[in-house]
N, C-alpha and C positions, 0 to 999 in steps of 0.2 A: 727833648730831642734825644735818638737814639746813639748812642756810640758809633754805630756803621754811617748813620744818616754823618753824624759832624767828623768821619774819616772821610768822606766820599765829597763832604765839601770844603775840606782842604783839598783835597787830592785836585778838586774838580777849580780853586785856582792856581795849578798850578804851569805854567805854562813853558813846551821844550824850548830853548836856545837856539839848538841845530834845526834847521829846513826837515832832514832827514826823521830828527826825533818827533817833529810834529808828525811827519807821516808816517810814522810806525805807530803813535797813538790815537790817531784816526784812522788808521787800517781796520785797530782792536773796535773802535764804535761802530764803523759803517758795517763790519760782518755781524754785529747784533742788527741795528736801527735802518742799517743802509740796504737801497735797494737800484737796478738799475732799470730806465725805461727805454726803450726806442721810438722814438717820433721824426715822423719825416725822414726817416736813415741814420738821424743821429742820437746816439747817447745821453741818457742827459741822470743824474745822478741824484736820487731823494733821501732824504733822512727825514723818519718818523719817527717819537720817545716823546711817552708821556711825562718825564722829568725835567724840568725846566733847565736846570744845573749843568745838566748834559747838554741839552741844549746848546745851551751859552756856550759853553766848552769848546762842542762841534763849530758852530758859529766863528767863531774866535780863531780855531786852526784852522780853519778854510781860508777865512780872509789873513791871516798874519802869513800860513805859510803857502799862499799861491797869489796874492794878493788881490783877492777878484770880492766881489760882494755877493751873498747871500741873502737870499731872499726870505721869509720867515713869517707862516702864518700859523694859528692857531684854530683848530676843530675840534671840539667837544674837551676831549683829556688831552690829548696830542701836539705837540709841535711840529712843524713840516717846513723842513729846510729845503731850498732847492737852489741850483746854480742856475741860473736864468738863461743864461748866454750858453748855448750848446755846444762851439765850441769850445770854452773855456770848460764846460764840463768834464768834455773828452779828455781835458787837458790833466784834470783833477783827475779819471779815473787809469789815465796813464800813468800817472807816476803811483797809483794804489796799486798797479799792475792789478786793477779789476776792466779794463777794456775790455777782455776776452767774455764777460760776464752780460747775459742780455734775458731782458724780461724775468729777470729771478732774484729771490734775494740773495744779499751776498753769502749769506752763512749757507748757502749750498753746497760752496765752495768748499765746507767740510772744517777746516782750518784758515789764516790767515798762510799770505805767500814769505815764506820763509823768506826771502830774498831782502826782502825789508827790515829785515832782523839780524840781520848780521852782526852788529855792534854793540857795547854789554849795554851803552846809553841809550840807543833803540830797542833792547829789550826789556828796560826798564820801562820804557816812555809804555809800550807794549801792554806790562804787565799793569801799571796805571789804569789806559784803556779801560783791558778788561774788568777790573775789581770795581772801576765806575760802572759798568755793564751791566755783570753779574757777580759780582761779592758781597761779602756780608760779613761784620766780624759780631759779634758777642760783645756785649758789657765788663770787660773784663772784673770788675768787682761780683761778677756774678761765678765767671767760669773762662777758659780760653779757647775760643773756637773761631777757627774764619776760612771762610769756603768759597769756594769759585762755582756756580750750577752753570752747566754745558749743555746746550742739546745733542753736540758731536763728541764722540769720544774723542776723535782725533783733536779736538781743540783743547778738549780736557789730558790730552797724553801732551802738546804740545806748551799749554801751562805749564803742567809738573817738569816739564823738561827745561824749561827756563827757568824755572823754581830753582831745581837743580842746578844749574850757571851758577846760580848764588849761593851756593850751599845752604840751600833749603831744601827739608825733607817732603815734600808736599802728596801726599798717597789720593790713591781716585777710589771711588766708592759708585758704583751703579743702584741710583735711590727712583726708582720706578721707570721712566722715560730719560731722566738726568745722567748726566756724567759729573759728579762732586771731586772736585780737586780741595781737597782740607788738610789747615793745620791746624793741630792741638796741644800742641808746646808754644807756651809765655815766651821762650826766647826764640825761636823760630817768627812768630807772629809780630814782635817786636822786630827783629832782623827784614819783615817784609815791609811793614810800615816804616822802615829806614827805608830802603829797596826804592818803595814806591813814590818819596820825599814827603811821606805825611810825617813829620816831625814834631808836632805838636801833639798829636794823637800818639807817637811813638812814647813820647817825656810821658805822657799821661798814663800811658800802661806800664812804663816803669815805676813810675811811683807807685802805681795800684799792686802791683808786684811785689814790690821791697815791702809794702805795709801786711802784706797777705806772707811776705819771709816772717817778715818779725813777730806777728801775730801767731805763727804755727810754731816758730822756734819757743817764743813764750809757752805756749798750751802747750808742747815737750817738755819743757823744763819742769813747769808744775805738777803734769802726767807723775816724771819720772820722781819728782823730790817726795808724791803724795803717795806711790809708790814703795817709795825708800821708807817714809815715815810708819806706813802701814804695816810693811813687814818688818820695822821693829815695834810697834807694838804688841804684832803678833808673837814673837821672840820673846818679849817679856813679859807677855800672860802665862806664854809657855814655861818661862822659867820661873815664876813665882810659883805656878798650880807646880810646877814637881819639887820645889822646896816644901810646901806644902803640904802635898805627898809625904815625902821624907819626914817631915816632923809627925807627923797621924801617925805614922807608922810605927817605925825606928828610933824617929826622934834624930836631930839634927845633932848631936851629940856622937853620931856615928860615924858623922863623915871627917875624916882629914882637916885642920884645922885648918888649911889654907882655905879647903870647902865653906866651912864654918865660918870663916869671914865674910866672903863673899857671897852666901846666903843670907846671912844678918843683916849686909848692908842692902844688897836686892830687893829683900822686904821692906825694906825702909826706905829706899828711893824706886819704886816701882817705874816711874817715867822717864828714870837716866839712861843716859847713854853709854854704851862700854865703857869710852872714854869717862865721864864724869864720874863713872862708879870706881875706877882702877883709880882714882885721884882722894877716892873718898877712904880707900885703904892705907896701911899705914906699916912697909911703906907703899906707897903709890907703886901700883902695877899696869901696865900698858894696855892698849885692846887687845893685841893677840893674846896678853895673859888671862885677862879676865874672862876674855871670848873659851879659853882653855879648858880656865876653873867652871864656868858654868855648862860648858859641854857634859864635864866627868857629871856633874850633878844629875843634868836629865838621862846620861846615859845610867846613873845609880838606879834613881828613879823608876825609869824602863824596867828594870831589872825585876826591882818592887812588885813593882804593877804585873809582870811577868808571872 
């Protein structure tokens, strides 16, 4: 099972409290799924989706929050909800404020009617709706991505705007016919999956996060120590070849006898450290010092070579 598929089925049980919250997240289904017919003069309201999940969903908020029953058959791929009773449909598609809607799908409508959204718990219930619709998040052990695909841009401008409510950055992206509302920050995508009460799935990208912090801070660390290591080995190939140097030459015998310590011992502990070589001197000299004395060496050296 996908990452998106087991967001979409928490999400898909979770069900609003308020009257109101129900019908702001059956607004966001029925402008995907939902359509209206006219028979005999009146109204009467279908939901077709070939997702079972949704389904059940749809199902569920019709009868909990209008209290009427639903009818529900099956053809081919599809599910086909339908209110039976025509006036009670009317009654359904008044409080969607889709009445004024006849013979067309709902998403004609361009967006959902803002009126229904007023409140930050109905734009939650809202943004649910939709990401059951059309959302999709990413594996996040893979990468962090999660997208809203629009046929209307105004529905894709009217997401990012309730994104927005939340302090969520959510940008639109035009990908052929689509309007894409996507996030691509871990903590934004996290902050949605709060947003939207999938809570389990939220814990789950948290942790996949902290292990993907900890795993990069390590590969840093290492980077930087194999790094540090590398450029002093280079440092002390460098400083041996110009003692080296000096003794071919000149001969070691030339240099200052503080030089002369500290070349003798260099050769003789090739793999030490500033620190361990200043402790091998007598008396014990510090890094800056030692870092000092072998500077003047390679800069003799140079000279040599010069």
């Amino acid at each position: 099972m996908t990452f998106s598929l087991e967001v979409k089925q928490e999400l898909a049980k979770q069900l609003p409290k308020a009257r109101h919250c129900g019908i702001a997240e059956l607004s966001a289904i029925l402008f995907f799924f939902g359509s209206v017919r006219t028979e005999e003069g009146k109204k009467r309201l279908v939901i077709s989706c070939e997702q079972e999940m949704i389904a059940r969903k749809c199902f569920t908020l019709i009868e909990k929050t209008f209290n009427i029953s639903v009818g529900v058959q099956k053809s081919d791929r599809y599910f086909h909800l339908e209110v039976a009773d025509k006036e009670l449909s009317e009654e359904v598609l008044l409080a969607l404020k889709m009445a004024e809607i006849s013979n067309a799908e709902c998403s004609e409508a361009g967006h959902v009617n803002s009126v229904l959204l007023k409140s930050t718990c109905c734009k939650r219930a809202f943004l649910r709706g939709c990401f059951l619709c059309c959302g999709s998040i990413s594996d996040p052990a893979k990468g962090y991505h999660l997208e809203f695909v629009c046929q209307k841009e105004s529905l894709a401008n009217q997401i990012a705007g309730y994104l927005n409510d939340f302090e969520i950055a959510g940008k639109i992206v035009q990908r052929k016919k689509y309007y894409v509302v996507y996030l691509k920050e871990g903590s934004a995508i996290a902050e949605l999956l709060n947003v939207l009460g999938a809570h389990v799935a939220m814990m789950n990208l948290e942790n996949t996060r902290i292990l993907h912090e900890i795993a990069g801070e390590t590969n840093r660390r290492v980077n930087c120590e194999t790094a540090n290591l590398l450029k002093s080995v280079n440092a002390a190939n460098a400083q041996v070849e110009a003692i080296e140097h000096i003794a071919k030459t000149v001969g070691l015998e030339a240099l200052p006898v503080s030089l002369q310590e500290i070349a003798y011992v260099r050769l003789e502990h090739e793999d030490a450290s500033l620190k361990e070589l200043g402790e091998f001197l007598s008396p014990p000299v510090g890094k800056s010092g030692v870092n000092h004395r072998l500077r003047k060496i390679q800069e003799y050296a140079d000279k040599l070579k010069g």
